[in-house]
C-alpha positions in Angstrom: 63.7 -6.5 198.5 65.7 -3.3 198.0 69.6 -3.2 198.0 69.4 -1.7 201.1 67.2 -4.2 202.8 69.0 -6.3 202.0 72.3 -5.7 203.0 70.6 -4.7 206.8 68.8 -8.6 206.7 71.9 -10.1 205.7 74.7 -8.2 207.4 76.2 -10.6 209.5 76.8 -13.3 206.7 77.8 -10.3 204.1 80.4 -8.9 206.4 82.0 -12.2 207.5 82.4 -12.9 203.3 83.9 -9.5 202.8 86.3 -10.1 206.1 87.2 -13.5 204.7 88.4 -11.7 201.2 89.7 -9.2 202.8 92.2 -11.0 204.9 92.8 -13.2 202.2 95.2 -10.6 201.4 98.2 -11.6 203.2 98.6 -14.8 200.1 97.7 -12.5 197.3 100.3 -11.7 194.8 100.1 -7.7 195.1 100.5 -7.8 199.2 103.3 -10.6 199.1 105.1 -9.2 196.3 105.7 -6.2 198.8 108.4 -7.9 199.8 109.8 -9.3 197.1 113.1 -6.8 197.1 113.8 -7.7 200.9 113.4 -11.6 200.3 115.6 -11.4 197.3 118.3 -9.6 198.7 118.7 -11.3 202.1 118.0 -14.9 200.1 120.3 -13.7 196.6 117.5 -14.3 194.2 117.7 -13.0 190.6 114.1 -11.7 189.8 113.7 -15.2 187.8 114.7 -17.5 191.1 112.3 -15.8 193.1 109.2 -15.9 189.6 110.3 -19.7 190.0 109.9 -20.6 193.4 106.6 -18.2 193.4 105.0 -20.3 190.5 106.0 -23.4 191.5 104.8 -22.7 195.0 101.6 -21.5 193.7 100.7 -24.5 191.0 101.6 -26.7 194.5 98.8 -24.9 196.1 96.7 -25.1 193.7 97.2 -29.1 193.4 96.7 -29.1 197.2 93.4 -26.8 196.6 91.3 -29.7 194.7 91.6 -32.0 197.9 91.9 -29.4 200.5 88.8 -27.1 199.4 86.4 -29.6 199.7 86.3 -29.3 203.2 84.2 -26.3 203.0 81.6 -29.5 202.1 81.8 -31.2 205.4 82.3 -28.8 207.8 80.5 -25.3 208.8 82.2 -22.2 207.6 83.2 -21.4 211.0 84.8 -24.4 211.7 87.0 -24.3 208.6 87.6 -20.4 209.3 89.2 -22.0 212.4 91.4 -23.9 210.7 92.7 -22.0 208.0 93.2 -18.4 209.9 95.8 -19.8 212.5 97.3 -21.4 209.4 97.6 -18.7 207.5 99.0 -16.6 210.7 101.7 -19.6 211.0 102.9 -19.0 208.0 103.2 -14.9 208.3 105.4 -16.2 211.2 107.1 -18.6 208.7 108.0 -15.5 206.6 109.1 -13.5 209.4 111.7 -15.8 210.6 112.7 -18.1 207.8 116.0 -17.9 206.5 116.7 -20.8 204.0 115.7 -21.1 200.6 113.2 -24.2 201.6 112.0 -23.0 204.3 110.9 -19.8 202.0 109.4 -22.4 199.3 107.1 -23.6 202.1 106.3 -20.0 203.2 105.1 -19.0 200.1 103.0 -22.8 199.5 101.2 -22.0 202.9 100.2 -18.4 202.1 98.9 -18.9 198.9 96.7 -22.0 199.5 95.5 -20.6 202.8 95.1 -17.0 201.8 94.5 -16.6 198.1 93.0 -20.2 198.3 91.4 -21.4 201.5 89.8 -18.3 202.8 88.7 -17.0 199.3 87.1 -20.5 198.8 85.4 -20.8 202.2 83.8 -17.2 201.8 82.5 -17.8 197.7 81.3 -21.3 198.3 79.2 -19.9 201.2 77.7 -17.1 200.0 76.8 -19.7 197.1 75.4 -22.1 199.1 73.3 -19.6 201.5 72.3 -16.8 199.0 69.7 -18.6 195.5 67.7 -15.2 193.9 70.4 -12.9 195.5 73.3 -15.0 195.0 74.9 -12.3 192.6 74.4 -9.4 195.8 75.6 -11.5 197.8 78.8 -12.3 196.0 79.7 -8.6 194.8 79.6 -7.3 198.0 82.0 -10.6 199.4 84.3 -9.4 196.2 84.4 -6.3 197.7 86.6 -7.6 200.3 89.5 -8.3 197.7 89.8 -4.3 196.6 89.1 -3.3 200.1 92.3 -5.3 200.9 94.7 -4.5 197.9 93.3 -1.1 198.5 94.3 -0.9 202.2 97.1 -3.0 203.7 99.9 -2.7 201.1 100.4 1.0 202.1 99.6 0.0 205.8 102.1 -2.9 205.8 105.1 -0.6 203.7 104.1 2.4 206.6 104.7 -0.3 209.2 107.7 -1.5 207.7 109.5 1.2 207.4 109.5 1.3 211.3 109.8 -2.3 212.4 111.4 -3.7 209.2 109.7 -6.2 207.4 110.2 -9.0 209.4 108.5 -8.0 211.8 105.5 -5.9 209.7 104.9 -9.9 209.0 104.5 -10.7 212.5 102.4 -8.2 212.7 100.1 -9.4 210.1 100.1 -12.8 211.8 98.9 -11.1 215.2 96.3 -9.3 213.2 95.2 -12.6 211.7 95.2 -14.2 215.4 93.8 -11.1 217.4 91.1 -9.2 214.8 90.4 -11.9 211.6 89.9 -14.8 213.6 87.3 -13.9 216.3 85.5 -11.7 214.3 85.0 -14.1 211.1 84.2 -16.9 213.7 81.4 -15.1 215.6 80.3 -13.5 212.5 79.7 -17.2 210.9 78.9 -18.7 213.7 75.4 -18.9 213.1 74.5 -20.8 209.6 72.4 -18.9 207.3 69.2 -20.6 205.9 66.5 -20.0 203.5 63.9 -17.2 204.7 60.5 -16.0 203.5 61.2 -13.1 202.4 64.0 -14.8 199.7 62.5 -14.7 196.1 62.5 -17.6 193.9 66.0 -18.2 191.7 65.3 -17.0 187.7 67.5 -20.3 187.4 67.8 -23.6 188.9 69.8 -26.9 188.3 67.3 -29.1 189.8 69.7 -31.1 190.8 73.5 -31.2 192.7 76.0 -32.3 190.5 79.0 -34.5 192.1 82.6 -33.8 190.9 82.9 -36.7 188.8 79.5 -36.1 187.5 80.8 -32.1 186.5 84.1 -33.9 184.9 82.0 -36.2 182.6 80.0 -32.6 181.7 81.1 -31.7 178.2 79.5 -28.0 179.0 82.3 -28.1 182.1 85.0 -27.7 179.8 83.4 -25.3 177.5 82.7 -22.9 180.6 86.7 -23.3 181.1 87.4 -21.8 178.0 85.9 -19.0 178.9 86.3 -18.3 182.6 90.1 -18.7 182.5 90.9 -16.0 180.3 90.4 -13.0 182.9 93.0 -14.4 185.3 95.3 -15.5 182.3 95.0 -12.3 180.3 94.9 -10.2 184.0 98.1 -12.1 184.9 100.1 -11.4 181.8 99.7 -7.6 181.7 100.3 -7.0 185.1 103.3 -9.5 185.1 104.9 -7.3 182.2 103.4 -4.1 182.7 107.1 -2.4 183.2 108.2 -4.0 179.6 104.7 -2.1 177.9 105.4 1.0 179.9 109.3 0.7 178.2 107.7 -0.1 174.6 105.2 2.5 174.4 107.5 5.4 176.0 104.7 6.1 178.6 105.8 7.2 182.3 105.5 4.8 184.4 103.7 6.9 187.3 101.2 8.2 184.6 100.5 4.3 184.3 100.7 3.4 188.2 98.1 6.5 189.3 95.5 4.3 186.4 95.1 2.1 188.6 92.8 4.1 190.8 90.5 4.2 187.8 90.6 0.5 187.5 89.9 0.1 191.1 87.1 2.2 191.2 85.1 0.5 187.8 85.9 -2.8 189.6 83.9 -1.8 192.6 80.8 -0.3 190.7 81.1 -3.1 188.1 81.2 -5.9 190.9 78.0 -4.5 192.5 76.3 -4.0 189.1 76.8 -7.1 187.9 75.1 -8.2 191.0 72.0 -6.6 190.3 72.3 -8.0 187.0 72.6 -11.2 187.6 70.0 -11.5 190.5 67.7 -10.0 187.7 68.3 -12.3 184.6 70.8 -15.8 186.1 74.5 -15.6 186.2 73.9 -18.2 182.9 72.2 -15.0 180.9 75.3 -12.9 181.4 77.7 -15.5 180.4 78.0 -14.7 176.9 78.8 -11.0 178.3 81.3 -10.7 180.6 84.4 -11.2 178.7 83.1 -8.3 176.3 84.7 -5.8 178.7 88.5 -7.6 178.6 88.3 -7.8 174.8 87.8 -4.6 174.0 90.9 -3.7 177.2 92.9 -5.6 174.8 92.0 -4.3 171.7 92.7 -0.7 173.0 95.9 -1.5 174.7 97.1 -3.2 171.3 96.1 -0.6 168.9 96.8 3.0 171.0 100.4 4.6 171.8 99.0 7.3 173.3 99.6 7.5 176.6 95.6 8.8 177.4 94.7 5.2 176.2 96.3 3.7 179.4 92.7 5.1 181.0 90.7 3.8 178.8 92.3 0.2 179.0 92.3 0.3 183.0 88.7 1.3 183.0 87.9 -1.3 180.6 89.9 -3.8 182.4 88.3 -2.8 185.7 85.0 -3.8 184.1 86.1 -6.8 183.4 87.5 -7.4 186.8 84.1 -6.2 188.9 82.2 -8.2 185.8 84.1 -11.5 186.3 84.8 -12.1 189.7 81.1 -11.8 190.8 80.0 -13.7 188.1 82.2 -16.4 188.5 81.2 -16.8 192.2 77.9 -17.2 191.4 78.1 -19.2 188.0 78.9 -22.7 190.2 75.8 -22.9 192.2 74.1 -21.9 189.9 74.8 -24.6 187.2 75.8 -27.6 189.4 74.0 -26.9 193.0 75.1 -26.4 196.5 75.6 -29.9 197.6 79.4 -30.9 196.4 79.8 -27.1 195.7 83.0 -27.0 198.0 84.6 -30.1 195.8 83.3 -27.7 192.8 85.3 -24.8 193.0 88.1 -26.2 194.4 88.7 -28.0 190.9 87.8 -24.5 189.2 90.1 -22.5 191.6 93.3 -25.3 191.0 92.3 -24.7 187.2 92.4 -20.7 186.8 95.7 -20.5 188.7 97.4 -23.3 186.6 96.1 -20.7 183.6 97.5 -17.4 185.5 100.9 -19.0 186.8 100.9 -20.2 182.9 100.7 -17.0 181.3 103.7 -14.9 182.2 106.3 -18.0 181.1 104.1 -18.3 178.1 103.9 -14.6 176.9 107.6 -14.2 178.0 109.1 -17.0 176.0 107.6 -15.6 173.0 108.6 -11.9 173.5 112.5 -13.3 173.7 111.9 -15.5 170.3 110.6 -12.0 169.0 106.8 -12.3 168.8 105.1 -9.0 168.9 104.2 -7.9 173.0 101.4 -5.9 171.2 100.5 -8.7 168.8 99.8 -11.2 171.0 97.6 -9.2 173.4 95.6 -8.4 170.0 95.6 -12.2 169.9 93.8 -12.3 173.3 91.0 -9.7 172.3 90.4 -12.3 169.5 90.6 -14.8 172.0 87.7 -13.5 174.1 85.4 -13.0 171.0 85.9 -16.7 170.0 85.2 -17.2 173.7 82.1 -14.8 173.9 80.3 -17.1 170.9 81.1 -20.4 172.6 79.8 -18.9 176.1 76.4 -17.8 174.0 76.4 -21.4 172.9 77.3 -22.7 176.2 74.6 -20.5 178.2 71.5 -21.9 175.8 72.6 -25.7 176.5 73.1 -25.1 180.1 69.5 -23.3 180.8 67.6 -25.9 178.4 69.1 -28.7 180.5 68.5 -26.9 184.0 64.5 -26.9 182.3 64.5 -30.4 181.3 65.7 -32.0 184.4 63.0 -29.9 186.4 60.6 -31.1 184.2 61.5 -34.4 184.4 61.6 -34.3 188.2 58.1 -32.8 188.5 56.3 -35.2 186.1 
């Protein structure tokens, strides 16, 4: 089936998943952060009160995530869209009206676990559980929904703001949730996907659907950690102290913000080509791959002060993002089934945030004891070598096991 085939058999599932990313937007980091000068000034936060109440709000999410996300298990992906939309709208309301510090600590909880959590988690663990041989389509084009959205509503939300205030560009967002998000999503996923005859076979299957506890008792589960946490760490870090590398390199800094549309666009192309590619060999083939990309991001950005290598590290790191973000929403199904896949990721999403809310307090600490900011991001290209052989390792154990179990099962 071509790529355009399938995208016309399979519209109505692949635009609810990019709609669901999309308006997972309004808990993401770069739309909330928008903010960030209003709520410090009317709340008098110091940039580290507000980083505090942001982390801790986000590991509480996260925490929340392994028991909340596996939902997406028991009931249909409308149902939970049900749920979690007028949730998320509530607390765009929250925002929009709050005025104590606590009240802001709860705000920020709800739109991170129902935004960057919830909704992202609904539309991966569906597109996982619908999609087998085009799994890795299905997913890049879902992933889509996440640039599409930090493309889009920042500018849209500061435009609005700048009329209304900023209060009320929130209540707007929560009618857009309400009004737009919530119908659509719901009609769109109303009717379940299931398996058809023109689907071809998987190039790799489980054979069987792994429980949670069975995946914690995995040694290969923590292996696979290793290696899919470094993106978001590594991502986190850079972007979290990207003024301070500006400032130590002598670059300009809108020289560094206009890179960004190059990393934007290789994250798009990457996403969908990683697709292909994993459709066409098994998201386990490409494992000892995709951190290849971010080492090589980090190697540049250590080792170059020209200010020409900032393009060649955001296309690099754009690679990375397009590389890892499909992969890593089709890696789960693929290795422990569909069945508990819900309970699944919820433990893997709680995990990758506990590594991204760790790195910038990590890095930080040892930039004030005088550790070298170029030094240690040298130390993370290193990193995702060591991390590429172990994911080589990891990727032959995994697909010899998937081949004795189906063996087993079919004598």
């Amino acid at each position: 089936m071509s790529f355009f085939d399938f995208l016309r058999t399979n519209a109505r599932w692949l635009a609810g998943g990019f709609l669901l990313t999309f308006f997972s937007s309004f808990g993401q980091t770069f739309f909330i952060s928008i903010s960030a000068g209003n709520i410090r000034a009317e709340y008098g936060l110091s940039h580290g009160d507000f980083g505090l109440i942001y982390m801790l709000a986000t590991l509480a999410s996260a925490f929340t995530l392994t028991r909340l996300g596996q939902i997406v298990d028991r009931y249909s992906v409308m149902k939970v869209t049900c749920i979690i939309v007028p949730v998320l709208a509530l607390a765009c309301v929250f925002m929009a009206v709050s005025h104590s510090i606590l009240f802001l600590c709860v705000t920020i909880y709800l739109l991170r676990l129902f935004g960057q959590g919830m909704m992202t988690q609904n539309a991966f663990t569906a597109m996982g559980r619908w999609f087998a041989a085009q799994r890795g389509r299905a997913v890049s084009i879902t992933t889509l929904g996440h640039n599409a959205g930090e493309a889009i509503l920042p500018v849209t939300f500061v435009t609005v703001a700048s009329f209304v205030g900023w209060r009320n560009g929130w209540l707007i967002g929560a009618a857009v949730l309400l009004v737009i998000a919530l119908p659509a999503i719901a009609w769109l996923m109303s009717v379940e996907r299931r398996p058809q005859s023109t689907d071809p076979q998987a190039r790799l299957a489980t054979g069987r659907d792994w429980t949670r506890a069975e995946v914690l008792r995995d040694p290969l589960f923590y292996g696979l950690l290793l290696g899919v946490m470094a993106p978001g760490f590594i991502g986190t870090v850079i972007a979290f102290h990207q003024v301070y590398l500006v400032e130590l390199r002598g670059w300009e800094l809108e020289i560094f913000a206009s890179a960004f549309m190059v990393s934007a666009t290789m994250t798009i192309i990457f996403a969908l080509t990683s697709g292909y590619l994993i459709d066409r060999f098994s998201a386990v083939a490409m494992l000892p791959l995709f951190l290849l990309p971010l080492s090589l991001a980090c190697f540049v950005l250590a080792s170059f002060q020209g200010q020409w290598s900032v393009f060649a590290f955001m296309g690099l790191l754009g690679m990375s993002n397009g590389f890892s973000s499909t992969l890593l929403g089709a890696l789960w199904p693929e290795i422990y089934g569909v069945r508990h896949l819900g309970s699944v990721r919820a433990l893997i999403v709680a995990v990758t945030v506990l590594a991204t809310a760790m790195g910038p307090g990590l890095t930080g600490y040892l930039i004030d004891i005088g550790v070298s900011y170029p030094s240690q991001i040298a130390a993370m290209g290193l990193y995702c070598i060591a991390a590429m052989a172990l994911m080589f390792l990891v990727s032959r154990r995994i697909a010899n096991r998937a081949l004795q179990t189906i063996e087993a099962s079919d004598s």
